[in-house]
Structures are given as structure tokens and as C-alpha cells.
C-alpha positions in Angstrom: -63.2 120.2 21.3 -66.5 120.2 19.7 -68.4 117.0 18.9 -68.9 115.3 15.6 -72.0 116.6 14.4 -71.0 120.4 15.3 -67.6 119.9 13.7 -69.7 118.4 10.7 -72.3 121.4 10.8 -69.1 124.3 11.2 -67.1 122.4 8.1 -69.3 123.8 5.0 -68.1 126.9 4.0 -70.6 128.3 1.8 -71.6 131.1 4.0 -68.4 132.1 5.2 -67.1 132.6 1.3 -69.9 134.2 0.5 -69.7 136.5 3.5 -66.2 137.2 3.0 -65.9 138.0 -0.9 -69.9 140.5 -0.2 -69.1 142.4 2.7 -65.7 142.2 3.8 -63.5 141.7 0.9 -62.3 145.6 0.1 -63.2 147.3 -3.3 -60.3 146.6 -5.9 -61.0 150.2 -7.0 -61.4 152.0 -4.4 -58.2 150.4 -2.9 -56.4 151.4 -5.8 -57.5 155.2 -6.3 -57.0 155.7 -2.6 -53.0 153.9 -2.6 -52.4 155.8 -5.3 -53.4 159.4 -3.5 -51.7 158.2 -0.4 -48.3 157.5 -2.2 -48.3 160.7 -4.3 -49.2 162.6 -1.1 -46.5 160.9 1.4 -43.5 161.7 -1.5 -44.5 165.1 -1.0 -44.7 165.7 1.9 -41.4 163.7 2.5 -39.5 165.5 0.2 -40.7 168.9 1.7 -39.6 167.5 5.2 -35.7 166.7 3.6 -36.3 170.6 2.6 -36.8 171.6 6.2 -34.1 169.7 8.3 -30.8 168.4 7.4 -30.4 165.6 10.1 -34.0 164.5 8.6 -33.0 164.6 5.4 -29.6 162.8 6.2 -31.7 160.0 8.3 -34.4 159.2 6.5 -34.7 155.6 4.3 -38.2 155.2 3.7 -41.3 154.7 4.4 -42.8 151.3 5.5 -46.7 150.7 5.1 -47.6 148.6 7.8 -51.0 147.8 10.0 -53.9 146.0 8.9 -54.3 146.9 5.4 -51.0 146.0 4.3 -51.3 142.4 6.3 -54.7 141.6 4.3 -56.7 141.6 7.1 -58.1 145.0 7.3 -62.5 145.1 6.9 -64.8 147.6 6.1 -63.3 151.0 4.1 -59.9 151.2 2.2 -59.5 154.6 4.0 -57.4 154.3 7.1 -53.3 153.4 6.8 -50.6 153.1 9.2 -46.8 154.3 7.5 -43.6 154.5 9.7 -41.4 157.1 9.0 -37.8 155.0 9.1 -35.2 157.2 10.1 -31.6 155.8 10.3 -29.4 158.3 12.4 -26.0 158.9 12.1 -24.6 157.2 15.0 -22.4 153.7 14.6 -23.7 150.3 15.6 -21.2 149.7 17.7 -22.4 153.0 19.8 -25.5 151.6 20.7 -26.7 149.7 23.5 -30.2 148.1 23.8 -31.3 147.5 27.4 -34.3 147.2 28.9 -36.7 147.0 32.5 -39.9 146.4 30.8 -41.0 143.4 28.5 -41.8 144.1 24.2 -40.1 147.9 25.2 -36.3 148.7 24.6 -33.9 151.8 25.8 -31.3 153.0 23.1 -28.3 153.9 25.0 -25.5 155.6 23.1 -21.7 156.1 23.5 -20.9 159.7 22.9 -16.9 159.5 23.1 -17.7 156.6 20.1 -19.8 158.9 18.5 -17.5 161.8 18.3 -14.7 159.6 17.3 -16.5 158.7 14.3 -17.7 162.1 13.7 -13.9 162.9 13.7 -12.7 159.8 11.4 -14.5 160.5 8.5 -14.7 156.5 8.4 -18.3 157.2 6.3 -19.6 160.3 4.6 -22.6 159.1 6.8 -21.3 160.8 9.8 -19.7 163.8 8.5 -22.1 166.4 10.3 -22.5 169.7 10.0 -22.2 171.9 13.7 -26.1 172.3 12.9 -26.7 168.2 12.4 -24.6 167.8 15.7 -26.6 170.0 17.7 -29.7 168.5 16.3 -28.4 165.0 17.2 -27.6 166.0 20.6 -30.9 167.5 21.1 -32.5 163.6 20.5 -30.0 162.1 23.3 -31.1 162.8 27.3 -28.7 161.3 29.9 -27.1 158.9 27.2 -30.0 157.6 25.9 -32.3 158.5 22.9 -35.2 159.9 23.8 -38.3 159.1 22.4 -40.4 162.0 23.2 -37.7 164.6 21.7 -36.9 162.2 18.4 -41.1 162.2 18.3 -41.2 166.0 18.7 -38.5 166.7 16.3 -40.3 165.0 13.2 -43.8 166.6 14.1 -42.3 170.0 14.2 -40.5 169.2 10.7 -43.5 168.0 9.4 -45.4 171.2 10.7 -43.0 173.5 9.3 -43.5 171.9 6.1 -47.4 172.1 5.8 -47.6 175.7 6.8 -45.6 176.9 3.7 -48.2 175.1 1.3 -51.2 177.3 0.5 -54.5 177.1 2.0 -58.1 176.7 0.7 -60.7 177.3 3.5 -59.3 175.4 6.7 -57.4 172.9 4.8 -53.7 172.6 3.3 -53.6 172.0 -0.3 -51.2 169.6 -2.0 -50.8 169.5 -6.0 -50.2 166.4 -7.6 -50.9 164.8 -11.4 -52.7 161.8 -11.9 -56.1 160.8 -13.7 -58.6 161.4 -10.6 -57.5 164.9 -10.2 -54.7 167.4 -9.8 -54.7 168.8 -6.0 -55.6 166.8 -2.7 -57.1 169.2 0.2 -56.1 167.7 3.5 -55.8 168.6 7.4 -53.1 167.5 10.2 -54.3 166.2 13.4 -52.3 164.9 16.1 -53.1 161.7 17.8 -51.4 160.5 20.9 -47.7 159.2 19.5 -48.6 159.4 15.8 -50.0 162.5 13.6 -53.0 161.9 11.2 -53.2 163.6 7.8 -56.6 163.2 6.8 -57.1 163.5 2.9 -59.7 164.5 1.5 -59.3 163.8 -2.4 -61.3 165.5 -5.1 -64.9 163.5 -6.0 -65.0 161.5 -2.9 -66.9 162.4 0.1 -65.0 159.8 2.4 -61.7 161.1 3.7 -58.1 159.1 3.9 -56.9 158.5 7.4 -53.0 158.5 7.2 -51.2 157.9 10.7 -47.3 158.7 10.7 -45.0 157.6 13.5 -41.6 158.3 13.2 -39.6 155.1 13.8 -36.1 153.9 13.6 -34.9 150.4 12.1 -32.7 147.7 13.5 -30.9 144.6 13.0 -29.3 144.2 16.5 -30.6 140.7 17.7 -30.0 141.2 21.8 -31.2 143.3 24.8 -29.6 143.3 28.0 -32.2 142.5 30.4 -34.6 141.6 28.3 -36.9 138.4 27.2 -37.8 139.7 24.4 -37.5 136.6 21.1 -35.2 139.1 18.8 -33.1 136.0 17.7 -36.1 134.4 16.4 -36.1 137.1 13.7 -33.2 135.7 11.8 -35.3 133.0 11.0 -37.3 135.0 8.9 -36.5 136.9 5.3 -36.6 140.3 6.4 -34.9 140.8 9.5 -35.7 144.3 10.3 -37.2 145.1 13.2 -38.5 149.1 14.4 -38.4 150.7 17.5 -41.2 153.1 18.0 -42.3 156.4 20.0 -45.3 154.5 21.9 -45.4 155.4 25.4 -45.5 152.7 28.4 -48.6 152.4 30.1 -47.4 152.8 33.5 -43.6 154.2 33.7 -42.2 153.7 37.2 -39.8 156.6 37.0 -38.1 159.1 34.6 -35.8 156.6 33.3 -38.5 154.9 32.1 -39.8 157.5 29.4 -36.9 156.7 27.6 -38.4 153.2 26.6 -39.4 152.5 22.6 -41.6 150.4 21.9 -40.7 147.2 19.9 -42.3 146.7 16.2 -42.1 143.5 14.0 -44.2 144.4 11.6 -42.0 142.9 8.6 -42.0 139.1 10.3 -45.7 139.4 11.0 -46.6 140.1 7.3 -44.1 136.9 6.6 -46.0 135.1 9.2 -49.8 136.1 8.1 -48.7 135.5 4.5 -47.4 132.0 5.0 -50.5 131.2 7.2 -52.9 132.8 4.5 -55.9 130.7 5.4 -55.8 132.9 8.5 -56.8 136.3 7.3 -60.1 135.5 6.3 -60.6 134.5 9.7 -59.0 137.4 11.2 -61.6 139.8 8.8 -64.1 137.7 9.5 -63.2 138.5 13.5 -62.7 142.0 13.4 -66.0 142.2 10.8 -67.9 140.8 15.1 -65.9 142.9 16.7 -67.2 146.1 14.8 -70.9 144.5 14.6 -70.5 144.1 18.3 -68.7 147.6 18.8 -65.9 145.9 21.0 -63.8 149.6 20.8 -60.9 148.2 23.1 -60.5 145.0 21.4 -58.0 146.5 18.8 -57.2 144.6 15.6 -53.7 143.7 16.7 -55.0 142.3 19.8 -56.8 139.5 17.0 -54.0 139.5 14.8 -51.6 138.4 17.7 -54.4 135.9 18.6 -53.9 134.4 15.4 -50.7 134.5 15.2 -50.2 132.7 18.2 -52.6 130.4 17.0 -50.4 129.5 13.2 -47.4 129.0 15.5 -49.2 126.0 17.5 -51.1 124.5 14.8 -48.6 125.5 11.7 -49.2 123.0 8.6 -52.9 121.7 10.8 -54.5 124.7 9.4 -54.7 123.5 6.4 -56.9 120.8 7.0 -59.7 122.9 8.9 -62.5 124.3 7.3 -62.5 128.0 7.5 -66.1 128.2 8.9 -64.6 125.5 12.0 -61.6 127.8 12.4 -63.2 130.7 12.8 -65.4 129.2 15.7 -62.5 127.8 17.1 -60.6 131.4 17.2 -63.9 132.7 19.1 -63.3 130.5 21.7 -59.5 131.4 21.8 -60.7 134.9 22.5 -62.9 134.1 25.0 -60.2 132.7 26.9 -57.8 135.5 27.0 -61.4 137.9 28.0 -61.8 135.9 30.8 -58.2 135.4 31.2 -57.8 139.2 30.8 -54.8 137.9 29.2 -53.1 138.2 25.8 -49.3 137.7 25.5 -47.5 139.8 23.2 -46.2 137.8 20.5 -42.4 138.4 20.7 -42.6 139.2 24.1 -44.6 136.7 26.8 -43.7 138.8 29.4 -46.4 141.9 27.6 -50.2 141.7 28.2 -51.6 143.6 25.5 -55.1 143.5 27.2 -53.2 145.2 30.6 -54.8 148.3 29.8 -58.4 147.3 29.1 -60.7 148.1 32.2 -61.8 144.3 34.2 -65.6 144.8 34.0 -65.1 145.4 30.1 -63.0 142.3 29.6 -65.9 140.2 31.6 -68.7 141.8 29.5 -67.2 140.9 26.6 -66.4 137.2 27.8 -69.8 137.4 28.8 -71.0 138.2 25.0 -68.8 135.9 23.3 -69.6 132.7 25.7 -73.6 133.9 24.6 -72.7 133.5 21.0 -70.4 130.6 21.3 -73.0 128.7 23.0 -75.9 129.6 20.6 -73.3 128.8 17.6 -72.8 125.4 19.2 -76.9 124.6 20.0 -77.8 125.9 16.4 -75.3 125.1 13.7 -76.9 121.7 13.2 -80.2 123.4 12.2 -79.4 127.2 11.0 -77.1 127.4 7.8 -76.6 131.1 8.9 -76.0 130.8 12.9 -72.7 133.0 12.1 -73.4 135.1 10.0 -76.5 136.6 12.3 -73.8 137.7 14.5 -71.5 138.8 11.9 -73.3 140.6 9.4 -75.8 143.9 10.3 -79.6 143.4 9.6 -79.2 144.5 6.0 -76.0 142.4 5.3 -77.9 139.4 6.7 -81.1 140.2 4.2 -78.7 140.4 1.5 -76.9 137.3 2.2 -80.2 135.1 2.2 -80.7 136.9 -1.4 -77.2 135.7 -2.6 -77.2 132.0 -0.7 -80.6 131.5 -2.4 -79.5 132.3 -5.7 -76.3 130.4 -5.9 -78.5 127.4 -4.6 -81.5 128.5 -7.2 -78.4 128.5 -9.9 -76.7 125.6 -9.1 -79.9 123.5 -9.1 -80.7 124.9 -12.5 -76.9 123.5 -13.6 -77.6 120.1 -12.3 -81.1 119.3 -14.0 -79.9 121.1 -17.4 -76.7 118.4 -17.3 -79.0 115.6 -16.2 -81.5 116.5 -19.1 -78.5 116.4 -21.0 -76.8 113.2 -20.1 -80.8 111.7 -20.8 -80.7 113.1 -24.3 -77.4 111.3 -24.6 -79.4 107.8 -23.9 
């Protein structure tokens, strides 16, 4: 815990508005222009995916816009977005078994002699499949359990079959849409471990939108066999969704293991984040060091799980801290799990999400963040803009003194033209 006079020094919180609302508060504009592309281009493309496949078009709900930028805490451009495609197959509830041998991962096992029987029943127009949708279905199911690499694979190639019959300008697919910006988007497909990227590029903007797709499927079975995993602590929340998703494990022991999905809550975390608002800011403002400092394998969940962990020990307490204090506090908290080389997942405590980042990273980065911890500490009481010379760039900082200056230079001005004015009074 810090001592008075630093907790005194860390509790004004000038700097740290102005820093957030100048250079990492996103452009209302830009953020509206570029939703607006990415909605109009997703509808298409969806609607010519229902075109190509039968079992897609029978499966598919929606599409859920998840990540960063639909938490509020994404920095720097409004051009990269993370959308689930939420398929819903046709098999019953009561067909499906959730196990699992590997913490925050789940295996979908499925009853086939259930599944035909419904198939059979015609209990819901749901499950009356053509032989085409069967042998589709059966296609996603290995051993008795869906497999994630072949449910990944079937939506890519949809979604490949459904780009190549638009036409081509140059090297680049060509969507036509109506709005007031323009009435055609060029863009490319690029595939990018378990998701695919459409990259837009929209007429009269040289910076391209970054759309990554994974195909998911949605749940609201609250148990896995075998498995710690805090699913029942979903009901407490209003949406009670939760996603499996293609993302491979790190390490599989054996075959059996490729058939593992990853878990998602991306719904509760958004509840979470949004009932714990003072906490964004200081995520931005942590991800705005992170990309100063070019910490590439600290990812943005890995901060966003920080923090969450964070709201669920300190709850209604965060309302009391300055933002500027809380932000220096959170450093810390990631120091610890650097030198820890540990970060629990969330819903799962049996998950390290930093597992996969190399040791002598992990130390160089504890080694960074103790540096600027300790000068934070040993210069607060003396430099109004200790943080922000780690958070801003050398320009951003310039620009900041510019700003502080004049707020000060105008609030000055305020309190001598009322003081003039309370002495004309007398």
C-alpha cells in the first residue's frame, strides 16, 4: 500500500481526464462511419452464406460483436472488431453432453440414437433435415463428439464459396451497398489461425477495417462433467449465454483432445465492465502502456481479466479511488502476475492465460514495469505528469503540456474575472 503523500499525489485526476478524452477516447465519427460499413457488410455477406448451405442457413441466429471495442475499452483506431458467428445446430439439448480434461475448454459430446429419434418425430420443424442437412451434420461429429476443426472448416468454406461469386476489382472482392459515404466497399479475406479476417477497405479512407469472424455456437447448459469451470455463476447475470468457440489448446495431450472448444463469456463480461464503468478508463489507459511500450504478448484480454478480477475483490471500493490511484494500483497488479508468470482465467482458476508467453519475456516485462512503478512512486510528489511520460509518445506528451497549460491559463482567468466581479459588487 502506498503512503500518504503518494496516495495524495496519485489522487488528482487532471492528467488522466485529460489524457483519456485527447488520445485515447475514440472519434465519435469515425466510430460511426466505420459501424455502419461493418454492419452493411456482415448482412451481406451473411445472407449470401444462408444462399450457399442449407444446415448454415438453418443454424445460424446472429451475429454477436464482442472484443474490446464493444466492452469500451478498446484505444487507438476504431478499425479492428471481433463478431462471432452464432450457429445453433439442430441437435436437442437433451443430446448433448459437456465434458471436459482441460480447465476454461469444453467437449460437446452428442447422442446420435437421440438425434435420429428426433430427426424421426418431427417434435420441431427445427429438426426436420433434409438427407443433404443430415450428411452435413454428420460431417461436424467425429467419434461422438463435435469437432471443432470440421464445424471451423465448414463455415470458412461457406464463407469462401460465397466471396468468389461477387465480382472483382484489381485483387479485391467488391460488395455493393447504399448509404451516404458511398455505394460499394472493396475488401480482401485473410485467414488467421481459428478466425478469418475481412479487411475493408471503404471508399475515401486510406485506413482499412479489420473484421475477424469465428464461428461459434451458444449455450445455456450450466454444468460440465469434470470440470471446474464457474458456469453456474452465470445465472447470476442478465444474459445467460455463454459461446463455445474453435480456439485450439495450446498443448493437446492426445487426439481426443482436438475435440476441445474453448469457453467464451463474452456477454457477462460486458455486464461486469459495464457495472464497474470506472474501470475502462483504466483498462484504455493500460493498454494505451502496453502499445507505448510494444508489450505484443500482453493481449488486451489478458488486462481486461486483470480488471475484472480486480471489480470482483474490490466491488462498490472502486468508487471511492481516484482514477489516477487506480490506475497505479492496476500496474502493480500486473507486475505481479509478470513475475508470477501467472494470470487466472476468469471463469476458470484452473487456466493461465499467460501459459503460453515465453519466461524471459514475462521477466523483462516485470523488469519494465517495476522501473516505472518505482519512478511513479519517487516522482509523483514533484512531477504532475510522472504517468503520462510513460503513457503518452513524445508528441502526445508535447501536446498534453499545451492542453494542461491552457485549462490552468483558463481557469485562472475565470477566478480573477469573478473575484473582480464579486469586488465591483462591494
Amino acid at each position: 500500500m502506498e503512503d500518504i503523500q503518494l496516495r495524495n499525489s496519485l489522487s488528482n485526476d487532471t492528467v488522466f481526464n485529460i489524457i483519456s478524452k485527447t488520445f485515447i477516447s475514440l472519434p465519435h465519427d469515425k466510430v460511426k462511419k466505420n459501424n455502419m460499413y461493418l454492419q452493411q457488410a456482415t448482412t451481406v455477406l451473411i445472407d449470401l452464406m444462408k444462399l450457399k448451405d442449407p444446415l448454415f442457413a438453418k443454424a445460424y441466429k446472429q451475429i454477436i460483436f464482442c472484443g474490446s471495442f464493444y466492452k469500451g475499452t478498446k484505444v487507438g483506431h476504431p478499425n479492428e472488431y471481433d463478431l462471432n458467428i452464432v450457429l445453433e445446430l439442430p441437435i436437442p439439448d437433451n443430446a448433448i453432453t459437456l465434458c471436459s480434461t482441460r480447465p476454461a475448454f469444453t467437449k460437446i459430446h452428442v447422442n446420435t440414437a437421440t438425434c435420429v429419434q428426433a430427426f424421426n418425430s418431427n417434435i420441431s420443424p427445427k429438426y426436420v433435415l433434409s438427407e443433404k442437412e443430415r450428411r452435413l451434420l454428420q460431417n461436424l461429429i467425429r467419434n461422438d463428439f463435435l469437432d471443432p476443426d470440421s464445424f471451423r472448416q465448414w463455415v470458412e468454406g461457406i464463407l469462401s464459396r460465397a466471396v468468389n461469386d461477387l465480382p472483382k476489382h484489381q485483387n479485391k472482392y467488391e460488395l455493393v451497398v447504399q448509404n451516404d459515404y458511398g455505394t460499394f466497399i472493396r475488401f480482401t479475406v485473410r485467414k488467421s489461425g481459428p478466425a478469418f479476417t475481412l479487411i475493408l477497405n471503404v471508399p475515401n479512407d486510406d485506413e482499412a477495417i479489420h473484421i475477424d469472424f469465428a464461428p461459434t455456437l451458444a449455450f445455456n447448459k450450466y454444468s460440465i462433467h469434470g470440470s471446474a469451470t464457474k458456469l453456474d455463476a452465470v445465472l447470476q447475470y442478465r444474459n445467460k449465454t455463454w459461446f463455445a468457440i474453435t480456439l485450439p489448446l495450446n498443448n493437446p495431450d492426445s487426439n481426443n483432445d482436438k475435440f476441445h472448444w474453448r469457453l467464451s463469456f463474452c456477454h457477462q463480461e460486458r455486464e461486469i465492465l459495464a457495472h464497474y464503468g470506472r474501470m475502462k478508463p483504466v483498462i484504455r489507459f493500460m493498454k494505451k502502456l502496453r502499445d507505448v511500450e510494444n508489450w505484443k504478448s500482453i493481449a488486451s484480454y489478458y488486462i481486461e481479466t486483470l480488471c475484472l478480477h480486480k471489480v470482483s475483490e474490490m466491488r462498490e471500493d472502486l468508487n471511492k479511488l481516484p482514477l489516477t490511484l487506480l490506475f497505479f494500483r492496476m500496474l502493480k497488479e500486473l507486475h505481479h502476475a509478470c513475475v508470477q508468470h501467472e494470470l487466472r482465467y476468469f471463469w476458470d482458476n484452473g487456466y493461465n492465460l499467460l501459459e503460453k508467453v515465453g519466461r524471459n519475456e514475462m521477466c523483462n516485462i516485470a523488469c519494465r514495469l517495476n522501473n516505472i512503478i518505482q519512478n511513479i512512486s519517487k516522482g509523483a510528489t514533484s512531477d504532475t505528469f510522472i504517468i503520462a511520460k510513460y503513457v503518452l509518445n513524445i508528441g502526445e506528451l508535447q501536446l498534453l503540456h499545451l492542453e494542461y497549460h491552457r485549462r490552468q491559463n483558463e481557469t485562472q482567468d475565470n477566478n480573477e474575472e469573478q473575484t473582480n466581479s464579486r469586488c465591483a459588487l462591494l
